[in-house]
Biopython code that builds the backbone (N, CA, C, O; Angstrom):
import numpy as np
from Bio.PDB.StructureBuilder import StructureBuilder

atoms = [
    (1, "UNK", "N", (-38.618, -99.357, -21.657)),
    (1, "UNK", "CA", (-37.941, -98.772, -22.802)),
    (1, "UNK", "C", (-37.316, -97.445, -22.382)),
    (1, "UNK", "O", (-37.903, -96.638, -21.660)),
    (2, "UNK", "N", (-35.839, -97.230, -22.978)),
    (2, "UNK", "CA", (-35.097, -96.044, -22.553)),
    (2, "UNK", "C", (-35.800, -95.098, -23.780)),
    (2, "UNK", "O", (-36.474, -95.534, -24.713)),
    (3, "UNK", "N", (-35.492, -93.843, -23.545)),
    (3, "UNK", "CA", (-35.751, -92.787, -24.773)),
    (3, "UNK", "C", (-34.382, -91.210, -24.830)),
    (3, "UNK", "O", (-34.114, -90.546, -23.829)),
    (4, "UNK", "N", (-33.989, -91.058, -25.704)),
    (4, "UNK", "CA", (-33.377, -89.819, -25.771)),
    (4, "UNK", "C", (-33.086, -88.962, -26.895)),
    (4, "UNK", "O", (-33.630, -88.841, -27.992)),
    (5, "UNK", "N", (-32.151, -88.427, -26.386)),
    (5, "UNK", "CA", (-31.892, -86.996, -27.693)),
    (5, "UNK", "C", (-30.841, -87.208, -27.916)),
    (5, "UNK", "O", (-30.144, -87.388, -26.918)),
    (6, "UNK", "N", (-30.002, -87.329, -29.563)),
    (6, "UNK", "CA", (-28.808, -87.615, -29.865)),
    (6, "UNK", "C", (-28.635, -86.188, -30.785)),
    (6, "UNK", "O", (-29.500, -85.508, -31.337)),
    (7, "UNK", "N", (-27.388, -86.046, -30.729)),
    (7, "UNK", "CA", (-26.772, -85.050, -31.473)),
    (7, "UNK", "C", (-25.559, -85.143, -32.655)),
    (7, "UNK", "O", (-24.465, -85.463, -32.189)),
    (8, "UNK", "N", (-25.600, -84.877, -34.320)),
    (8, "UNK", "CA", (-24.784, -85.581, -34.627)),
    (8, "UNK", "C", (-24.252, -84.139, -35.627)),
    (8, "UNK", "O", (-25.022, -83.544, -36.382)),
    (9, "UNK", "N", (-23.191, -83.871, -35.480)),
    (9, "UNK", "CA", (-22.216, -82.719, -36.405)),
    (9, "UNK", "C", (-22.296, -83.591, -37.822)),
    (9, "UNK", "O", (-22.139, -84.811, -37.786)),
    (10, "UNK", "N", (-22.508, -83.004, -38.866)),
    (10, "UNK", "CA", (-21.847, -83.016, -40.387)),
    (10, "UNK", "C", (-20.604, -82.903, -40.986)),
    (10, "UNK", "O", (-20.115, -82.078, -41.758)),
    (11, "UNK", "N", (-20.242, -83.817, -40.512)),
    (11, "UNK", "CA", (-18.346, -83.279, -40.857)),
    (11, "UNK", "C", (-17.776, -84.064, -42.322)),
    (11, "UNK", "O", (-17.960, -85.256, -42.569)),
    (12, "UNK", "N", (-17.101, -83.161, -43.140)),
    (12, "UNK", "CA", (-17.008, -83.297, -44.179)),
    (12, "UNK", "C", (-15.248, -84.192, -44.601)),
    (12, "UNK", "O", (-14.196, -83.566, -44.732)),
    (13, "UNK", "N", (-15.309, -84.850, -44.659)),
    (13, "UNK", "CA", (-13.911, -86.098, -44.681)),
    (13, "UNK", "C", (-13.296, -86.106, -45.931)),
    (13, "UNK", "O", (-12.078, -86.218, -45.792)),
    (14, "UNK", "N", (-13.665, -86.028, -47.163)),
    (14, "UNK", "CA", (-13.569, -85.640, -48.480)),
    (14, "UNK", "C", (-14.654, -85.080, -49.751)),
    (14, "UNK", "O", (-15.878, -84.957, -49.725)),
    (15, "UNK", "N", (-13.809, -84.846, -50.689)),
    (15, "UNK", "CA", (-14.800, -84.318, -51.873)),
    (15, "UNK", "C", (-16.005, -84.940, -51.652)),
    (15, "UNK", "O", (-16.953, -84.189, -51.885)),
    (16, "UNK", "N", (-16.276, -85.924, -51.326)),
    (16, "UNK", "CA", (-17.653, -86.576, -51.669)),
    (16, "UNK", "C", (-17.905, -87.602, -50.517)),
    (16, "UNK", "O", (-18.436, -88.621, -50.959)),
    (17, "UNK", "N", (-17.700, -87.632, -49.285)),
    (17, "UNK", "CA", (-18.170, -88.030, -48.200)),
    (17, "UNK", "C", (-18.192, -87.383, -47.282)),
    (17, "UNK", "O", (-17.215, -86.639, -47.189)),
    (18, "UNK", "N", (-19.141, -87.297, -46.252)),
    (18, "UNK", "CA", (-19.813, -86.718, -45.228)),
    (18, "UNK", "C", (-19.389, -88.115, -43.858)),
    (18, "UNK", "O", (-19.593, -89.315, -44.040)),
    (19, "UNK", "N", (-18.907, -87.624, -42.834)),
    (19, "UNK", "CA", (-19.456, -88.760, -41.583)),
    (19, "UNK", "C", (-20.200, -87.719, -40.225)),
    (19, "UNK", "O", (-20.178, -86.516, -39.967)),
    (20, "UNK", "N", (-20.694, -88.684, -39.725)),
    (20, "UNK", "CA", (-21.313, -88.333, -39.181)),
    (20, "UNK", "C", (-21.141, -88.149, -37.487)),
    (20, "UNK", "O", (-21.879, -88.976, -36.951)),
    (21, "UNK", "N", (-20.613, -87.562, -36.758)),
    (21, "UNK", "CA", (-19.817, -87.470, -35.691)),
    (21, "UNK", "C", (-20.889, -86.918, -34.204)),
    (21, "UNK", "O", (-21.350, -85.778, -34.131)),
    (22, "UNK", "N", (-21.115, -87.999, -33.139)),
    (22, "UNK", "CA", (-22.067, -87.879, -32.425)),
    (22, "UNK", "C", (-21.530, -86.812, -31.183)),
    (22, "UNK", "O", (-20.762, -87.308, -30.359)),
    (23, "UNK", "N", (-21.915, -85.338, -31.018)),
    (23, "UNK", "CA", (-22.237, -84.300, -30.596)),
    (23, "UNK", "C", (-22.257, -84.378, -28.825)),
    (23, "UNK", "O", (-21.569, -84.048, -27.859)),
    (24, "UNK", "N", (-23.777, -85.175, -29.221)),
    (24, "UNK", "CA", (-24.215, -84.962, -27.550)),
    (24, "UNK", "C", (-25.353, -85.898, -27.487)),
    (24, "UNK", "O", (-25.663, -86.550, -28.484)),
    (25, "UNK", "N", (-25.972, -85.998, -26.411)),
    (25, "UNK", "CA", (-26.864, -87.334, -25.974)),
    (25, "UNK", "C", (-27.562, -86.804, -24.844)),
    (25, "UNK", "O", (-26.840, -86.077, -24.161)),
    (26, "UNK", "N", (-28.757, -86.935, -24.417)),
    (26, "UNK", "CA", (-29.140, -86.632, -23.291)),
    (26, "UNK", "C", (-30.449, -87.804, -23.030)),
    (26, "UNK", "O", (-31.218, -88.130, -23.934)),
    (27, "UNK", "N", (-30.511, -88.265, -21.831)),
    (27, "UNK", "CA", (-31.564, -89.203, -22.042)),
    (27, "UNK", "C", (-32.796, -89.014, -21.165)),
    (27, "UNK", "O", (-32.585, -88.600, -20.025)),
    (28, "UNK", "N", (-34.109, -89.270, -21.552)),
    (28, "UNK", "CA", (-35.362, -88.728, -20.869)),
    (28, "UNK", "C", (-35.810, -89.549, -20.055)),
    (28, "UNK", "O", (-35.605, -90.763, -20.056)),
    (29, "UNK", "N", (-36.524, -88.862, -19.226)),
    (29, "UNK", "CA", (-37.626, -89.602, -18.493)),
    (29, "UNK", "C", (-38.648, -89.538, -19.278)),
    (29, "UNK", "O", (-38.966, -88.411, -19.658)),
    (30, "UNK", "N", (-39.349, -90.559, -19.686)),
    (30, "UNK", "CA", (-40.502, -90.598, -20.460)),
    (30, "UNK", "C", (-41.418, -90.960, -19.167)),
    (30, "UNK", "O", (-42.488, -91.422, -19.563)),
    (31, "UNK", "N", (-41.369, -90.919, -18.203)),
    (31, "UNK", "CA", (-42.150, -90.892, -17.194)),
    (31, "UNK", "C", (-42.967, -88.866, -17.235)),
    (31, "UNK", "O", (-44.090, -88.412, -17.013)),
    (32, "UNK", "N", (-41.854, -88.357, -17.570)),
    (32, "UNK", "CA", (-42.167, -86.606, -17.528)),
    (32, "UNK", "C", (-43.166, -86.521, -18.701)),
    (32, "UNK", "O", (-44.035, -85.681, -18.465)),
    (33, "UNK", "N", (-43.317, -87.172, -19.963)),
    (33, "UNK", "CA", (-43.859, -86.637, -20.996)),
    (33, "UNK", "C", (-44.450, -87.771, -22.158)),
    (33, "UNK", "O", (-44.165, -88.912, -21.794)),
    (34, "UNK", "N", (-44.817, -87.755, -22.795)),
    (34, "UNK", "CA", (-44.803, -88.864, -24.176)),
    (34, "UNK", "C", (-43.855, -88.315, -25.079)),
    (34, "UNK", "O", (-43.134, -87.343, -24.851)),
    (35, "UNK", "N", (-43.913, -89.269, -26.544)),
    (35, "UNK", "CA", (-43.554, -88.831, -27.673)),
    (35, "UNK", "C", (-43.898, -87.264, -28.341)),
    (35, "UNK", "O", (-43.083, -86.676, -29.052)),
    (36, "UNK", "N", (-45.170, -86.741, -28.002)),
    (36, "UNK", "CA", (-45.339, -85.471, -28.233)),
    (36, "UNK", "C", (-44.870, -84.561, -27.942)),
    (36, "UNK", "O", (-44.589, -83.670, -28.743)),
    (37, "UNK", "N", (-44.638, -84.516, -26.670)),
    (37, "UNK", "CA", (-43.690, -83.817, -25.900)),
    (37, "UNK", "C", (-42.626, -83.529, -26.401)),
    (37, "UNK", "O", (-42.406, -82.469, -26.987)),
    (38, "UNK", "N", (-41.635, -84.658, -26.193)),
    (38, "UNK", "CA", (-40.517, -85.054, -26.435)),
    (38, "UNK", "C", (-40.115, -84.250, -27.956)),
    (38, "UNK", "O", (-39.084, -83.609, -28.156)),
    (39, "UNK", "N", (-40.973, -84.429, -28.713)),
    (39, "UNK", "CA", (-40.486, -84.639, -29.724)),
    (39, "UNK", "C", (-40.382, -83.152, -30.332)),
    (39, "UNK", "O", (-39.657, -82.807, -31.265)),
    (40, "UNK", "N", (-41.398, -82.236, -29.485)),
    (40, "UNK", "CA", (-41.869, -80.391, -29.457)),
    (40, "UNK", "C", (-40.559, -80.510, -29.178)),
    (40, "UNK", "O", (-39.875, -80.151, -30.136)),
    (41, "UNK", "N", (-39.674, -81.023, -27.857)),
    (41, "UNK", "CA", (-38.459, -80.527, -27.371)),
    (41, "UNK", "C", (-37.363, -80.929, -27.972)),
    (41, "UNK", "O", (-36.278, -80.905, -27.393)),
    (42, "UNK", "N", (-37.512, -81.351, -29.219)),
    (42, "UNK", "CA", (-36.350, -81.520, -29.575)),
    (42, "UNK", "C", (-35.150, -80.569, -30.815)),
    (42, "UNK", "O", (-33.944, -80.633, -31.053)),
    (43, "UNK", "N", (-36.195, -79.826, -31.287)),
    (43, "UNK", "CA", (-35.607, -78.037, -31.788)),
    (43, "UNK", "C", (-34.793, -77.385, -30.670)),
    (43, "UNK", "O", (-33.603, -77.141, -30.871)),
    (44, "UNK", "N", (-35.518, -77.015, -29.211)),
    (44, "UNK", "CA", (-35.019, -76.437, -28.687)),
    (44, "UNK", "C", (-33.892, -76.810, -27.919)),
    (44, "UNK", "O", (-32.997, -76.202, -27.333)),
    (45, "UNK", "N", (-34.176, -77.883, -28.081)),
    (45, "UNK", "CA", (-32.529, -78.781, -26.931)),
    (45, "UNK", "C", (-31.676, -79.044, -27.888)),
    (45, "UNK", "O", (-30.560, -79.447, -27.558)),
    (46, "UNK", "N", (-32.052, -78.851, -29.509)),
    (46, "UNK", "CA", (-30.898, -78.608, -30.414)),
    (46, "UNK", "C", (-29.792, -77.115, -30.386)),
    (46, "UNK", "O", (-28.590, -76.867, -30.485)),
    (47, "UNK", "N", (-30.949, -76.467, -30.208)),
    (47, "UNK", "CA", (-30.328, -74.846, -30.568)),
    (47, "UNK", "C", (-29.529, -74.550, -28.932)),
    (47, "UNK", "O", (-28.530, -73.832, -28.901)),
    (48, "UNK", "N", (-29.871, -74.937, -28.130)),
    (48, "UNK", "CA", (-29.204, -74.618, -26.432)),
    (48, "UNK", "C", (-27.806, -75.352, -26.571)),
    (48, "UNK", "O", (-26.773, -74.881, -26.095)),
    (49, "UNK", "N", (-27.877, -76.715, -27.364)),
    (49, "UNK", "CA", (-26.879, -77.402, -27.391)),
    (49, "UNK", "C", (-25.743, -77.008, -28.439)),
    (49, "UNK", "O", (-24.583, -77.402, -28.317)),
    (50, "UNK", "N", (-26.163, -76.232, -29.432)),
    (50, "UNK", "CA", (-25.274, -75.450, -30.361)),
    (50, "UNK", "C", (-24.978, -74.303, -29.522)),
    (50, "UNK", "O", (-23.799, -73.966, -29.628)),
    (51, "UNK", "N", (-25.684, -73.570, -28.694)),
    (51, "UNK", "CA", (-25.268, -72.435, -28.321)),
    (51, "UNK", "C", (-24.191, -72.252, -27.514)),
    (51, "UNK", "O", (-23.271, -71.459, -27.719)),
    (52, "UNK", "N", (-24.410, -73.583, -25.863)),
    (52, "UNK", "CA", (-23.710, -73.781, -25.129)),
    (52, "UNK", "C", (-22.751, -74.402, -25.599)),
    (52, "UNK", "O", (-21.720, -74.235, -24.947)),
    (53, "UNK", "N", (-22.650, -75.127, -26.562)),
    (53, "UNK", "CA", (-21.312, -75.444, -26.901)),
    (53, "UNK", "C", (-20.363, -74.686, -27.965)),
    (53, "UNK", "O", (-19.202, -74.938, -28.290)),
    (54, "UNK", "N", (-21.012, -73.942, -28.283)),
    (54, "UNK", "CA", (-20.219, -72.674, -29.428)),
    (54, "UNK", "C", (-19.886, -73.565, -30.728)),
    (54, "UNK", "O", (-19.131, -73.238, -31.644)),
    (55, "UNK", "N", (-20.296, -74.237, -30.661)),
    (55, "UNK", "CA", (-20.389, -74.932, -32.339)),
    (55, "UNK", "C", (-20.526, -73.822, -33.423)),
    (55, "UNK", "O", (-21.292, -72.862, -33.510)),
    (56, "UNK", "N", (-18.844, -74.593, -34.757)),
    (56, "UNK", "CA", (-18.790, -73.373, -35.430)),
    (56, "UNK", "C", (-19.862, -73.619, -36.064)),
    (56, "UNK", "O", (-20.843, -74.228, -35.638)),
    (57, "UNK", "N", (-19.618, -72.892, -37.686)),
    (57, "UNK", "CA", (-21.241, -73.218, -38.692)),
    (57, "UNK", "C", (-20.890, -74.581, -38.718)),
    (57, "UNK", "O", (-19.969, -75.116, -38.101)),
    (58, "UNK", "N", (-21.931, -75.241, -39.702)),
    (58, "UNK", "CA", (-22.079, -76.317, -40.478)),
    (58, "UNK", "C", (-24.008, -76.645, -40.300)),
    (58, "UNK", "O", (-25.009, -75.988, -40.014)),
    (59, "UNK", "N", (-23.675, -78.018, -40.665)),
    (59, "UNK", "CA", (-25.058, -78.675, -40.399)),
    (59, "UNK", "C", (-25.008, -79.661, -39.627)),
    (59, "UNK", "O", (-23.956, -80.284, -39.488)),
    (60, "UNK", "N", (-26.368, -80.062, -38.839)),
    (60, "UNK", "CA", (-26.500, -80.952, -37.521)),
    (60, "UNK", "C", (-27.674, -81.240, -37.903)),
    (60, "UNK", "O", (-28.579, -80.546, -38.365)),
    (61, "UNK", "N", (-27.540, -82.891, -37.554)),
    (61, "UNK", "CA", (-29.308, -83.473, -37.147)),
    (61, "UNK", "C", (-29.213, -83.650, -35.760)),
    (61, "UNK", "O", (-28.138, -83.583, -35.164)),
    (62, "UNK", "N", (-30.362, -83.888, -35.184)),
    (62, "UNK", "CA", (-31.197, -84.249, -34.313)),
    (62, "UNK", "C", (-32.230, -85.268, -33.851)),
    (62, "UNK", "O", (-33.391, -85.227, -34.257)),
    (63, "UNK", "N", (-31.745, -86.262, -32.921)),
    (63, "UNK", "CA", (-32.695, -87.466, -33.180)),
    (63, "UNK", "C", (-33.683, -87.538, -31.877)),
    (63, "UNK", "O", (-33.289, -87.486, -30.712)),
    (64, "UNK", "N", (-34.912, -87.655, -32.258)),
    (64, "UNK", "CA", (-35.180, -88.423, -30.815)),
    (64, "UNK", "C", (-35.492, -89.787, -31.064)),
    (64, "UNK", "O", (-36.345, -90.171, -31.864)),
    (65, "UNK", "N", (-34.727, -90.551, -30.306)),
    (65, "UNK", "CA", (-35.216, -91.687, -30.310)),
    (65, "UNK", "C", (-34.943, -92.721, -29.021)),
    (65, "UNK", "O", (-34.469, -92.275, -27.976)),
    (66, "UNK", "N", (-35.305, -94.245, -29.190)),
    (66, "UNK", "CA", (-35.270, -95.303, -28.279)),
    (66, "UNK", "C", (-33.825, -95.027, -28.418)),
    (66, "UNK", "O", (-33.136, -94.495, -29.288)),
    (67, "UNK", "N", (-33.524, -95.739, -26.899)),
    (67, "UNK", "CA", (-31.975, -96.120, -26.940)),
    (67, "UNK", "C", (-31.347, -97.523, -25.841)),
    (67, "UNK", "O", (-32.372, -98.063, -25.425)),
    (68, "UNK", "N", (-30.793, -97.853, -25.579)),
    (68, "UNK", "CA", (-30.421, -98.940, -24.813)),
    (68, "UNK", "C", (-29.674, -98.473, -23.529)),
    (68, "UNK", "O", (-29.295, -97.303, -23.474)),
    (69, "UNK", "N", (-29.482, -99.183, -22.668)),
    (69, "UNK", "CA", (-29.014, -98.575, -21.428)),
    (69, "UNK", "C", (-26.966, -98.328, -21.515)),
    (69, "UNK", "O", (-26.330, -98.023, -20.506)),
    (70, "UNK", "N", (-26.468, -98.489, -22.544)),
    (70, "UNK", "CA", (-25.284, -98.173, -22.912)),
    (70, "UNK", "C", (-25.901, -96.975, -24.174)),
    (70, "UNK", "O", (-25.018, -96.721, -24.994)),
    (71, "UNK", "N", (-26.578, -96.599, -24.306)),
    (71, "UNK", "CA", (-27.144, -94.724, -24.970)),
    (71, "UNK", "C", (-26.660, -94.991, -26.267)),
    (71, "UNK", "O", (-25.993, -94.221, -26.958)),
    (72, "UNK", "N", (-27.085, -96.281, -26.596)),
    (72, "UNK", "CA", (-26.674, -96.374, -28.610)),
    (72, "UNK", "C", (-28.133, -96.736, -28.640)),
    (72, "UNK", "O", (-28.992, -97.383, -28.041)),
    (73, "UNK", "N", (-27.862, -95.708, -29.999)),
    (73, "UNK", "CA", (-29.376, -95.305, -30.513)),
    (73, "UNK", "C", (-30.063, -95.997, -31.078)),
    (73, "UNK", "O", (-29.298, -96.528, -31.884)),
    (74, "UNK", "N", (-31.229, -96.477, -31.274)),
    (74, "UNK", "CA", (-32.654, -97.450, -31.701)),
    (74, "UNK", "C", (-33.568, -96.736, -32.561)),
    (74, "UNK", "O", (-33.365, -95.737, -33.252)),
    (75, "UNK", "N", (-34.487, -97.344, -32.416)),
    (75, "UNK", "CA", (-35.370, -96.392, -33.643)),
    (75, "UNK", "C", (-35.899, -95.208, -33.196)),
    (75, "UNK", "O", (-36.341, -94.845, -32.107)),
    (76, "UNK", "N", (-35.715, -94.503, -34.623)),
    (76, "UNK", "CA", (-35.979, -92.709, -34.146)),
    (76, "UNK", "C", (-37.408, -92.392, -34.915)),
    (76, "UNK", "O", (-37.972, -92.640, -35.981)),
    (77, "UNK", "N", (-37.634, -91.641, -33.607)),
    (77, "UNK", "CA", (-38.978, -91.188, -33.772)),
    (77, "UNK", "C", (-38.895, -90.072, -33.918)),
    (77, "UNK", "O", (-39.772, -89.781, -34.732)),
    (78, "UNK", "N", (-38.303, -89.102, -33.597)),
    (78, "UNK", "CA", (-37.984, -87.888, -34.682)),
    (78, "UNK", "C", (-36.881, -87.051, -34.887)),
    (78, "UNK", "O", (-36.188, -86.686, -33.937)),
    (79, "UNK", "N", (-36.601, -86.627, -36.334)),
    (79, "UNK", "CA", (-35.299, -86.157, -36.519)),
    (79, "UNK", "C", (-35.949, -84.774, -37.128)),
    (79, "UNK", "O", (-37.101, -84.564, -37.506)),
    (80, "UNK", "N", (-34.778, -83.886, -37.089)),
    (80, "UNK", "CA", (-34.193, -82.829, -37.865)),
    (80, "UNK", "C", (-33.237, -82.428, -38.112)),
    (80, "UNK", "O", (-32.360, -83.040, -37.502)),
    (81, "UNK", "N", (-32.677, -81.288, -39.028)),
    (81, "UNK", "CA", (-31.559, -80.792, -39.298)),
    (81, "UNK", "C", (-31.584, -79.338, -39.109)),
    (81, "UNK", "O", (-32.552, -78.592, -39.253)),
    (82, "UNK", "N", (-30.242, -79.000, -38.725)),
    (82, "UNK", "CA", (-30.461, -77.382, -38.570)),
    (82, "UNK", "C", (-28.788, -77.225, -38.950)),
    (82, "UNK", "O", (-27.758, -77.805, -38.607)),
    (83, "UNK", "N", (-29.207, -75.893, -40.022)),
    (83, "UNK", "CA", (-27.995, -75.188, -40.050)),
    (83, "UNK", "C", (-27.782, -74.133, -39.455)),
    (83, "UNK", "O", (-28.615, -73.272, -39.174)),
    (84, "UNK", "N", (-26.411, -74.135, -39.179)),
    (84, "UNK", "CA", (-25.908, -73.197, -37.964)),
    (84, "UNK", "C", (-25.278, -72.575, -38.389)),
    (84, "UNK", "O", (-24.546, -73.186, -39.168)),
    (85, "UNK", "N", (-25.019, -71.235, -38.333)),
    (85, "UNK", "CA", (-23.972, -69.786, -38.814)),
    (85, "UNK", "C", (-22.755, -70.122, -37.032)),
    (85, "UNK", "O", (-21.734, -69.449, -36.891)),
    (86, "UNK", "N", (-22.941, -70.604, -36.546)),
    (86, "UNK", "CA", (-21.775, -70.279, -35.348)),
    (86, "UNK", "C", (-22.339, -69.879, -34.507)),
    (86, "UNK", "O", (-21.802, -69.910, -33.400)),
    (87, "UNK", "N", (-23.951, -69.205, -34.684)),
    (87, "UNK", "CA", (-24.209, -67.998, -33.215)),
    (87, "UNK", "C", (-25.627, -68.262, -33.489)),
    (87, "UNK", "O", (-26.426, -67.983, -32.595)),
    (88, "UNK", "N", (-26.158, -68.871, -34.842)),
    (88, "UNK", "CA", (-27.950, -69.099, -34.352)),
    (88, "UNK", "C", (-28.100, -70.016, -35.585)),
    (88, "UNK", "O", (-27.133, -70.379, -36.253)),
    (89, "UNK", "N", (-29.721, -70.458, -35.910)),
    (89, "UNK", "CA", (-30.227, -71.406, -36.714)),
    (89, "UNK", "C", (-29.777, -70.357, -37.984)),
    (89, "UNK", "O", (-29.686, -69.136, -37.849)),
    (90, "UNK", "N", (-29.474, -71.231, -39.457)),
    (90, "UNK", "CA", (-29.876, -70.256, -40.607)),
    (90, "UNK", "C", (-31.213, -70.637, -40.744)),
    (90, "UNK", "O", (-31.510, -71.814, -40.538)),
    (91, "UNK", "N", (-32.309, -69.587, -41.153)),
    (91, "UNK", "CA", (-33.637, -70.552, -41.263)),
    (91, "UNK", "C", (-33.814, -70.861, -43.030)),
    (91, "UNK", "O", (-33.298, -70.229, -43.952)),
    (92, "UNK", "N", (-34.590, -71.877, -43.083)),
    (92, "UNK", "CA", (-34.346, -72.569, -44.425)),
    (92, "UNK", "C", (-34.488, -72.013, -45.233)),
    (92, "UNK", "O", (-34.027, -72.653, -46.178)),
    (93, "UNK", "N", (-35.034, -70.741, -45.694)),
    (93, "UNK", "CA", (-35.474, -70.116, -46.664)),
    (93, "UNK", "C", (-34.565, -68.989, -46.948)),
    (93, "UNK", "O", (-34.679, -68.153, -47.844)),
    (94, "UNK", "N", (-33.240, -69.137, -45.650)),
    (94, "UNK", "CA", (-32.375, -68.217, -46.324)),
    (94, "UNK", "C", (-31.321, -68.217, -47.560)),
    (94, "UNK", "O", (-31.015, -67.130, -48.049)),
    (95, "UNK", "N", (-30.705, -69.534, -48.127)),
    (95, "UNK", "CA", (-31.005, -69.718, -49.457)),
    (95, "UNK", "C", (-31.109, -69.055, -50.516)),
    (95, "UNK", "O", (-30.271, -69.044, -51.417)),
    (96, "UNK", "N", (-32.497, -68.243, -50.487)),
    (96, "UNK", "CA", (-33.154, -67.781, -51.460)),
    (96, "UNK", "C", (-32.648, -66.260, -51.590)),
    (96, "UNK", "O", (-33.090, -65.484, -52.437)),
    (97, "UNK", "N", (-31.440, -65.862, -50.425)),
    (97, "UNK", "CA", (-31.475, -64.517, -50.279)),
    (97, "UNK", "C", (-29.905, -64.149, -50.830)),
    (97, "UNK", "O", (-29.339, -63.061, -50.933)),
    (98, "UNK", "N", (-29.366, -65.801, -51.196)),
    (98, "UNK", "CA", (-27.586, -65.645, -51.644)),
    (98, "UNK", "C", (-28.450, -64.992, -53.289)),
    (98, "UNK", "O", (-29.534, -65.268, -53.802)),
    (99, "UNK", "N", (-27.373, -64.089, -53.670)),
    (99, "UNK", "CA", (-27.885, -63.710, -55.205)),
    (99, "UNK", "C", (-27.689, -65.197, -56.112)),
    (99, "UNK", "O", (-26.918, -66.009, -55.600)),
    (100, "UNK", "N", (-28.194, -65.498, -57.122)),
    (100, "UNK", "CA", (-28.127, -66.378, -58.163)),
    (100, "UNK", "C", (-26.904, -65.565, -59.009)),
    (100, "UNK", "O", (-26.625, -64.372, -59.134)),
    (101, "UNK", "N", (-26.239, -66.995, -59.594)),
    (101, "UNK", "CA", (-25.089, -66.408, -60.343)),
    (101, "UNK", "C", (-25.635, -66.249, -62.036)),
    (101, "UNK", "O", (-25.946, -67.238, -62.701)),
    (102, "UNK", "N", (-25.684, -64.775, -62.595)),
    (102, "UNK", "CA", (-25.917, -64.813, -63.881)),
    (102, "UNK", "C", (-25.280, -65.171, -65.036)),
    (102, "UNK", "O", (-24.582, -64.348, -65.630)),
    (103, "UNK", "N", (-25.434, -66.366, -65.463)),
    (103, "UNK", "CA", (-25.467, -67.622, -66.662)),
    (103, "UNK", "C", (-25.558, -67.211, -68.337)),
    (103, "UNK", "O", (-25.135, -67.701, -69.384)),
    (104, "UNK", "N", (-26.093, -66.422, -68.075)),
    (104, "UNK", "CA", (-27.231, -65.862, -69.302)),
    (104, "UNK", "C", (-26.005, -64.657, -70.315)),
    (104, "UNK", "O", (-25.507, -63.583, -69.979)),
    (105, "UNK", "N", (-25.888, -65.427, -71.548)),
    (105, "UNK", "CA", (-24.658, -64.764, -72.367)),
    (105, "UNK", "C", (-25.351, -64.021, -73.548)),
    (105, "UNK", "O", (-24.675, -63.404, -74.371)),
]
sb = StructureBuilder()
sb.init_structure("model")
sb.init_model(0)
sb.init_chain("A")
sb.init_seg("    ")
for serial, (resi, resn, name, xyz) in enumerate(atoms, 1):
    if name == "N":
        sb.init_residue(resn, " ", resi, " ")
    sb.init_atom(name, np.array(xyz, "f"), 0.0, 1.0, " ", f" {name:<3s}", serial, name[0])
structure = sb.get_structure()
């Protein structure tokens, strides 16, 4: 069994659809590590891969998963998402720090 890291941009196509546009790919030796491993490394081989590539903002997932020896992806064993300002992660709880718009008449 092959294993790797897929990378997929959030790109926005109209008012109300999203596609999903594949980034980057890198594929493991699972001889080096297990799923545990792998799967610790897959934050950080997100954020190196936004960095080195200067990706503007938006949002990105992250997969690890099986893949086939042509690197199309199989079942994922673990994902995330990270939003990106252009230059680092936003972390999730920043959100909470845009002011709320006051409603109240």
């Amino acid at each position: 069994m092959r294993y790797g890291y897929f990378a997929f941009d959030h790109r926005k196509t109209s008012v109300h659809e999203v596609d999903l546009a594949q980034i980057g790919f890198a594929e493991l030796n699972h001889a080096l590590g297990g799923d545990q491993r792998f799967t610790e490394g897959l934050r950080p081989w997100g954020i190196d891969l936004l960095r080195t590539g200067r990706h503007e903002a938006g949002l990105f997932t992250f997969v690890y998963a099986e893949t086939d020896e042509l690197g199309t992806m199989g079942r994922s064993i673990a994902e995330l998402e990270i939003a990106w300002n252009g230059r680092t992660e936003i972390p999730s709880g920043a959100q909470g720090s845009i002011p709320a718009l006051n409603t109240a008449r």
